[in-house]
C-alpha positions, 0 to 999 in steps of 0.5 A: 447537173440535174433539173431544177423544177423551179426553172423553166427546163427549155430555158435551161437547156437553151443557155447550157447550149453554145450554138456555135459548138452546136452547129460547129459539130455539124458541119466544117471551116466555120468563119468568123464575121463580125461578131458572128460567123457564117458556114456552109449551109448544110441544107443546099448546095452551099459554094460559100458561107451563107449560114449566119450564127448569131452567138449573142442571141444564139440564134442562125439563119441561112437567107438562101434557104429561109430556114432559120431559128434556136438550138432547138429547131437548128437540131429539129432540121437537122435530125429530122425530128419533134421538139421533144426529141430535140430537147432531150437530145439537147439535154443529154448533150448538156448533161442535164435531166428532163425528170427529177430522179425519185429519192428511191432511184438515186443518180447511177454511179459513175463506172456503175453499168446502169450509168449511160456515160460510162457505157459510151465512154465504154463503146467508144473505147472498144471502138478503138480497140477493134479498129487498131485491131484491123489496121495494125495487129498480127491478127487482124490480117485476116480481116484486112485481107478479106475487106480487100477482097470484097473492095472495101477501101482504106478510107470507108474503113475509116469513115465508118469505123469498121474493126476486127475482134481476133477469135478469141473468147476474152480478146477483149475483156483481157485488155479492159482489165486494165481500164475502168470498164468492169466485165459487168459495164462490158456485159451492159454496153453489149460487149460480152456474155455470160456462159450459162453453166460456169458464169464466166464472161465472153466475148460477144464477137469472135472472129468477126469484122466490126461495123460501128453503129452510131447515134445522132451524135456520132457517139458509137452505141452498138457495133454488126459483126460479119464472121470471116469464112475462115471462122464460120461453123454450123452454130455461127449466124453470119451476122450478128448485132449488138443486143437492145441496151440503155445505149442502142435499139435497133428500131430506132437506128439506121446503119450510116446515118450518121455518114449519110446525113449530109447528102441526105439533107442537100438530095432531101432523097435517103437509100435504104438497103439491108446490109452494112458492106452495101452501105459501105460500096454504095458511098465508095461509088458517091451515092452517099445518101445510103444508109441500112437497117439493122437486122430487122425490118423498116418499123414505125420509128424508122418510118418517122425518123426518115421521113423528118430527113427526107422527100423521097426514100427508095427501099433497095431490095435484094432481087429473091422471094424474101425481098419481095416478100419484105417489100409488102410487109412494109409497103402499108406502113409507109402508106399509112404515114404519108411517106412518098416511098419508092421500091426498087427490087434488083434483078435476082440474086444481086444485092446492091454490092454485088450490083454496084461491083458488076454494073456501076453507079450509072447503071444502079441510078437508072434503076433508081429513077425507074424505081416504082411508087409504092402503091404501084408495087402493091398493085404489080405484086398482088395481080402477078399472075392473076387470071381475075376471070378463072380465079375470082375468090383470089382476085376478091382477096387480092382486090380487097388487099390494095383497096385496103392499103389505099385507104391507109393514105392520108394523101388520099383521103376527102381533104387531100390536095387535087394532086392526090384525088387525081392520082386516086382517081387514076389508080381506081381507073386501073383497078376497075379495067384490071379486075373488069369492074364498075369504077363507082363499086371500087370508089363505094368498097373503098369510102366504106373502108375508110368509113370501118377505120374512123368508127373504130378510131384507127391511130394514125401518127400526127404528122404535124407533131414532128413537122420540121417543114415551113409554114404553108405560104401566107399573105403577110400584112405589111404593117403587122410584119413592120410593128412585129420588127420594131417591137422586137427592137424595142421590146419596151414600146410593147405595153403601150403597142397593146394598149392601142392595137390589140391583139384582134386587130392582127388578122391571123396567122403567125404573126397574130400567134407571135403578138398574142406570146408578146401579150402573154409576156407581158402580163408577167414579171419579166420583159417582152425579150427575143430570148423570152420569145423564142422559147414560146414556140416548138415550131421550126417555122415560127422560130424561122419567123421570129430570127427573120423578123428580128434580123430585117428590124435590125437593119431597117429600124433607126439605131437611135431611141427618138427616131424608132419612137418616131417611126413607131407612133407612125405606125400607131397612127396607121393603125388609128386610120385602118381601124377608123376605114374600117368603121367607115366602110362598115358604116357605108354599107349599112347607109347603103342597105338603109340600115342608119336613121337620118342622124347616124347618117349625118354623124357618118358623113361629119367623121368621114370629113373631119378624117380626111381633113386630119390625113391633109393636116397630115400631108401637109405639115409632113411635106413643111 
């Protein structure tokens, strides 16, 4: 199906979407109730079902939470990232396109190596492969023995999908000869390679353990292999990764995500190490929020990726020169992204495997909760073994260094929240008595840098753009919530609810932005429904609103159309009262400041009157 530009696409996309399939191919034991159902909530320690999923209106809430919404947002919250992302994700699932293909670039053939499913469909096949291979072949005894050796379990080799390639050039294109995946499909997923003097295809692993590399989706994209001993040689890297194609590219991928997900949405806490077997013994010893990065280090999408699923990321580094050195090639960019990033360096020569097998969970956790905050770390590594009054052009450039990095900060900045101008405050304390300065020339050194970044226009990634976060805290007007819920009941009454409280008599916020769409709708060919709204709105929290809002009008308005007209011109009729107390008291105050002539003031007084005789006829025909 491609994608027509005369629909509206999030629509589109919305009705191709079953929620129940969604969220059922999230989480487990999905139990029906009513005409709905309920599951474990993903996002707390969840004992019994609190997640409802509302399939008529494709809509889910969890109470417990107060998290709640679309497809849209459910995926948003779940994967940690933007609307657009969501959408697209969404609409590969549904197998939609977002853009209209131009007429020179028709739609890739199925079996075609530019056709995106069938690389998947060609990863999950090899996938396969190499895992029988290791759990059942002559050849990949090799293997099991060596994973046996290195403590690796039965049930992490199936959680995580690790296989074996034999060592042989064409293992595997000899065995996709007889499947639909040509050489030139193998060679496009990243499964082979082309000798350069004959042309003829090859394995691209060899004599190596697999570890499966998977997306958002859980669908297998590229695959890490570590060579065995037995078939290492002066030419073979230790590791090698799959290379960027349609399918896979390792800026944008964590090893064990798709593993780590659950754990790390309940913990709101991710381990970040740098290699797959340490992911592996790390889950084997129950920290299962661990995920790796993929023979690269941590970049911009990483950062953004793993600060939409989590609070808190500890960098786990392996104890030598390297690692350290790794930890400030990454420490500004986290910095600089507003990500609350702490840094454990293990004691030398141990990566967290080696650690975890010599010393336990108990043990690593402690050092965990010991871990250093990022801007700690920077301060301890650039002044280690630095006499600041022998060496003073070193202490210059290593001052210079860290005030950069703290001006990077967003959380540090003018408009930073108390907390954060107090820890500034802190760490400048630090700097000065550490370099035996004035405190008042590090805060000028350090407003004049943030001042060089602003005149030179420095990106900064806006972080609202992929918020999934609620909404600060707002005070909500009760009457504005309770007209908001019977007009989402019953979306007719909207016209005549504009008519005579318009939008400007909502004070704000996001209930204004939700009655403001409602106006919007309205003005058009189409009527003012839940669907129809919801879609208005890119934001997890505003969705969340719209689902509450919907659910408690549910159950507090009256199911018959008299008496929901009844409670809805009462609330026309508190409008009709604040409106005319707020003329009221605007004209008290200007009779106090002798701003009304004698007549305007006498027409004050007669009003104020005639409205408390109205509230009394009111009263009084209410009590009869």
């Amino acid at each position: 199906m491609s994608f027509d530009p005369s629909q509206d696409v999030k629509e589109q996309v919305r009705q191709a979407t079953d929620i129940v399939d969604l969220v059922g191919s999230y989480v487990s034991e999905m139990r029906r109730d009513g005409r709905g159902y309920k599951v474990l909530c993903p996002w707390h320690n969840d004992t019994r079902p609190s997640l409802q999923i509302n399939p008529e209106r494709q809509s889910w809430k969890c109470w417990v939470c107060d998290l709640g919404g679309d497809v849209f947002s459910f995926v948003m919250q779940r994967e940690g990232m933007g609307f657009r992302e969501a959408l697209e994700m969404l609409a590969e699932r549904a197998g939609i396109e977002l853009q209209a293909r131009s007429p020179d670039r028709p739609k890739p053939k199925e079996g075609s190596p530019e056709d995106k499913n069938t690389l998947y469909a060609a990863m999950a096949w090899a996938e396969g492969q190499f895992h029988e291979c290791l759990l059942r072949s002559a050849e990949g005894q090799v293997a099991r023995d060596y994973l046996r050796d290195r403590d690796v379990s039965d049930e992490s080799i199936a959680t995580f999908h690790v296989g074996f390639s034999p060592n042989e050039w064409t293992w595997l294109i000899d065995k996709a000869a007889s499947t639909p995946f040509s050489p030139a499909v193998l060679e496009a997923a990243g499964l082979s390679l082309k000798s350069p003097k004959s042309g003829r295809p090859y394995d691209r692993f060899r004599g190596r353990v697999l570890f499966s590399i998977r997306d958002r989706q859980r669908r297998p994209i590229a695959l890490g292999g570590r060579v065995l001993p037995q078939f290492a040689d002066d030419r073979s890297p230790k590791y090698i990764n799959s290379p960027e194609t349609p399918l896979f590219s390792k800026s944008n991928q964590l090893y064990g995500l798709d593993v780590a997900r659950d754990a790390i949405a309940k913990s709101r806490q991710v381990l970040v190490m740098e290699g797959y077997t340490d992911v592996v013994a790390a889950h084997q010893f129950g920290l299962q929020n661990s995920v790796a990065v993929l023979g690269t280090a941590l970049g911009e999408r990483h950062v953004q990726l793993l600060r939409g699923l989590a609070d808190s990321i500890v960098l786990l580094l392996d104890g030598d020169e390297a690692g350290r050195k790794r930890a400030n090639e990454v420490l500004e960019l986290f910095v600089a992204q507003q990500v609350d990033l702490k840094i454990l360096t293990l004691p030398e020569g141990l990566d967290p495997a080696d650690y975890l097998a010599q010393q336990g969970r108990e043990a690593l956790e402690t050092l965990i909760a010991g871990a250093v905050d990022a801007l700690d770390h920077k301060i301890a590594s650039e002044t280690y073994g630095l006499d600041v009054v022998a060496d003073t052009h070193r202490a210059n450039q290593a001052l210079e260094r860290i005030l950069a990095t703290i001006a990077k900060a967003p959380r540090l900045s003018a408009a930073a929240s108390s907390s954060s101008h107090l820890r500034e405050q802190q760490l400048l304390t630090r700097l000065a008595r550490r370099f035996r300065l004035p405190e008042e020339d590090l805060r000028g050194r350090l407003a004049a840098m943030r001042s060089a970044a602003r005149s030179k226009n420095t990106t900064r990634v806006d972080r609202a753009s992929n918020d999934s976060s609620d909404m600060p805290p707002t005070k909500f007007d009760p009457w504005e919530r309770e007209l908001l819920e019977v007009l989402l009941q019953r979306p007719s009454f909207v016209q005549q609810a504009l008519v005579e409280a318009p939008v400007d008599d909502f004070s704000g916020g996001p209930h204004r932005e939700i009655y403001d769409k409602m106006r919007v709708l309205a003005a058009g060919p189409d009527a003012v429904t839940f669907d129809a709204l919801i879609l208005q709105f890119e934001q997890p929290s505003l969705k969340n609103l719209l689902v509450d809002l919907y659910e408690r009008g549910k159950e507090r308005l009256p199911s018959d159309a008299s008496s929901a007209l009844e409670c809805f011109e009462q609330l026309l009729t508190q409008r009709r009262r604040r409106a005319a107390d707020r003329q009221h008291r605007a004209g008290t105050i200007a009779m106090q400041e002798g701003k009304l002539s004698q007549s305007e003031e006498a027409e004050l007084f007669s009003n104020i009157v005639q409205q408390q005789r109205n509230r009394q006829g009111i009263s009084e025909s209410t009590d009869g």
